[in-house]
N, C-alpha and C positions, 0 to 999 in steps of 0.2 A: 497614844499622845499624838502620835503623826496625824492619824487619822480626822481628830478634832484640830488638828492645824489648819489642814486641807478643807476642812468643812467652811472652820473662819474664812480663809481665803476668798473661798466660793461666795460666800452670805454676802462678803465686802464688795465680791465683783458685784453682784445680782443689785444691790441695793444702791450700788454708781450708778450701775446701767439707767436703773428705775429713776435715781434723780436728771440725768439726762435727759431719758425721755419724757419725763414731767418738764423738764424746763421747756425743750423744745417744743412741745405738745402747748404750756401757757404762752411761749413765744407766738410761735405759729398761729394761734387763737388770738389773741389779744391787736395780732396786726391787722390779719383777716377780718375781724370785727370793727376796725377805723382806730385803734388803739394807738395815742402817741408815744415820742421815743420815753417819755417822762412818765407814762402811767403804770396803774400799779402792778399790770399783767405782764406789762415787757420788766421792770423792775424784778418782779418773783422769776419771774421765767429767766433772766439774767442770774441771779443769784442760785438759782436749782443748777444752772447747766455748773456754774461755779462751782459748786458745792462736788459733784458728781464728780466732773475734772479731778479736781484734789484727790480727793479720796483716791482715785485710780493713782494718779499722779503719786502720792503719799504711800499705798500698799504697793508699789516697788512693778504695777503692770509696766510701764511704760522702760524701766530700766532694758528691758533684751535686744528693744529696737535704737541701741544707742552705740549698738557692738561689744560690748562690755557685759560684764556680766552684776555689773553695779560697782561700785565703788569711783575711786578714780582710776582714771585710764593711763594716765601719765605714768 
């Protein structure tokens, strides 16, 4: 049971990572090409990198760099 935890884990990092760098990847392309702040490249690519964030954000990565080891601190 640990072992398929550990796996979830990992799938959830790998698949943040992948929407990041899809965002930044549609970001970085759509500017590079003349793309304005309104169009539909920088929009998707906004929402990927969004998306990715959370996900990390939400599976508890960001919790250890807070000094805590999650919860409240107080």
């Amino acid at each position: 049971m640990e072992s398929s935890g550990k796996a979830y884990r990992i799938a959830v990092l790998i698949l943040s990572l992948f929407f990041l760098l899809l965002g930044l990847t549609l970001l970085v392309t759509t500017l590079v090409w003349g793309g304005g702040p309104a169009s539909l490249g920088v929009l998707m690519g906004l929402a990927f990198l969004a998306v990715g964030a959370a996900r990390l954000y939400l599976s508890g990565v960001f919790r250890g760099w807070r000094g805590g080891a999650g919860g409240s601190d107080g």
